[in-house]
C-alpha positions in Angstrom: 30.1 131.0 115.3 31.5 132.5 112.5 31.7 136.1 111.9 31.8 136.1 108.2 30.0 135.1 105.2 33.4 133.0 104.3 33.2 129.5 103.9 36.4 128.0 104.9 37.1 124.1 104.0 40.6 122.8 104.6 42.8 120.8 101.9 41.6 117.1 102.3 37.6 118.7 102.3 38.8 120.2 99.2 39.7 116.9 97.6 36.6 115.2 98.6 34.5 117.7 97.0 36.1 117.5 93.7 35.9 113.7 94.0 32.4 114.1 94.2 32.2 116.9 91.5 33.9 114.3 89.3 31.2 111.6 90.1 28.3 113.8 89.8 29.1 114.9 86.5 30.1 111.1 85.5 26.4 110.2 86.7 25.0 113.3 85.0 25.7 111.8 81.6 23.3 109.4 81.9 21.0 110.7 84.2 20.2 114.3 84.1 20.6 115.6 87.7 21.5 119.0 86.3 21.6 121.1 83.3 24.4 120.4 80.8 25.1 124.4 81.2 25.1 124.2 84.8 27.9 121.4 84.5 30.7 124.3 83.3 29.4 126.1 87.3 29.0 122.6 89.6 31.1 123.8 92.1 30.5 127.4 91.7 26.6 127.4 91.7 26.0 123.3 93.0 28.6 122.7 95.7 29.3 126.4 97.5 25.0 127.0 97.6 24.7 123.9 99.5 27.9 125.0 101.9 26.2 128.1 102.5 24.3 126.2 105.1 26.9 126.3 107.3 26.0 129.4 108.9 22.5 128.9 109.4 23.8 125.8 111.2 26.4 127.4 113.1 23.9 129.9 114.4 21.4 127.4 116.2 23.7 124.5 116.9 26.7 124.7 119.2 28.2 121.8 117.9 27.3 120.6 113.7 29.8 118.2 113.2 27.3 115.2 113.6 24.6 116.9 111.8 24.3 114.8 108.4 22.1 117.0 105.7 21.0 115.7 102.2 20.6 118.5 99.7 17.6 117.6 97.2 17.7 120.6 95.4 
């Protein structure tokens, strides 16, 4: 479990997520998933709040990495 409130992603996690920051905002030109100001914070306010979950996870579940999540908002 971890003993911080420090998310820690490695270098290939790091490229997947700005993949998909790249194809979110793509898909948020024509479909308005967020705010046009909250496109400038994506990662920052988008990406790192839905990460955040990892420690509620790590706290009840021994083992997360087969738990699949969708983040609706």
């Amino acid at each position: 479990m971890s003993k911080s409130n420090l998310v820690i992603i490695n270098n290939e996690q790091i490229k997947k997520l700005k993949s998909f920051e790249k194809d979110f905002l793509a898909f948020n030109e024509h479909t308005n998933l967020i705010s046009k100001k909250d496109m400038e914070v994506m990662f920052e306010k988008h990406i790192t709040d839905s990460l955040s979950l990892q420690f509620v996870l790590e706290k009840y579940y021994k083992d997360t990495s087969k738990i699949k999540l969708l983040d609706i908002g």
